[in-house]
PADOSE-162690 format. One record per residue (C-alpha): y, x, z. Coordinates in steps of 0.05 Angstrom, whole numbers, plus 5000, padded with zeros to 4 digits. Layout:
<rs>
YXZ...
</rs>
This chain:
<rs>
355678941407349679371415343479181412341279411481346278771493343678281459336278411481339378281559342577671525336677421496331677661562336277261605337176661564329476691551328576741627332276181645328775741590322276001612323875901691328375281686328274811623320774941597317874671663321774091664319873881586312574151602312573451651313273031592307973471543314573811516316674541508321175021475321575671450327276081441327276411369334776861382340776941405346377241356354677191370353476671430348576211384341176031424336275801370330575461404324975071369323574401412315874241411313573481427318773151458316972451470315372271393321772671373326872091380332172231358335872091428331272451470331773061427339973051435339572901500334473521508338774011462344573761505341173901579339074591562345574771523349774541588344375001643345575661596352675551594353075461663348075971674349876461626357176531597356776901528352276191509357175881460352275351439345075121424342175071355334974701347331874881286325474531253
</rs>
């Protein structure tokens, strides 16, 4: 894949974090920044959510992994890294 590829990959998953998901976790003092995207992998770093329980950080990785699925198909799956 060239690289010219993966920038578009990672502009339009950033996009659609940035337009989408961010807003909705900036309501609860949340956010998230997306660190890459390599062979269908989105690593994000999530930013505090809600005391970082352990359920509402699945339940965040899950929501967002779902929307760039949906949004955008070469998303395999979400990684959250520390």
């Amino acid at each position: 894949m060239s690289e010219s590829i993966k920038g578009s990959l990672k502009e339009r998953v950033a996009r659609i974090v940035a337009e989408e998901v961010a807003p909705l976790l900036q309501m609860d003092g949340g956010s998230v920044e997306v660190l890459g995207v390599e062979d269908g992998v989105v690593q994000v770093r999530l930013h505090n959510l809600s005391g970082c329980c352990p359920s509402t950080v699945h339940a965040a990785i899950m929501g967002i992994e779902d929307e760039l699925r949906r949004r955008v198909p070469e998303v395999e799956y979400l990684e959250a890294v520390p």
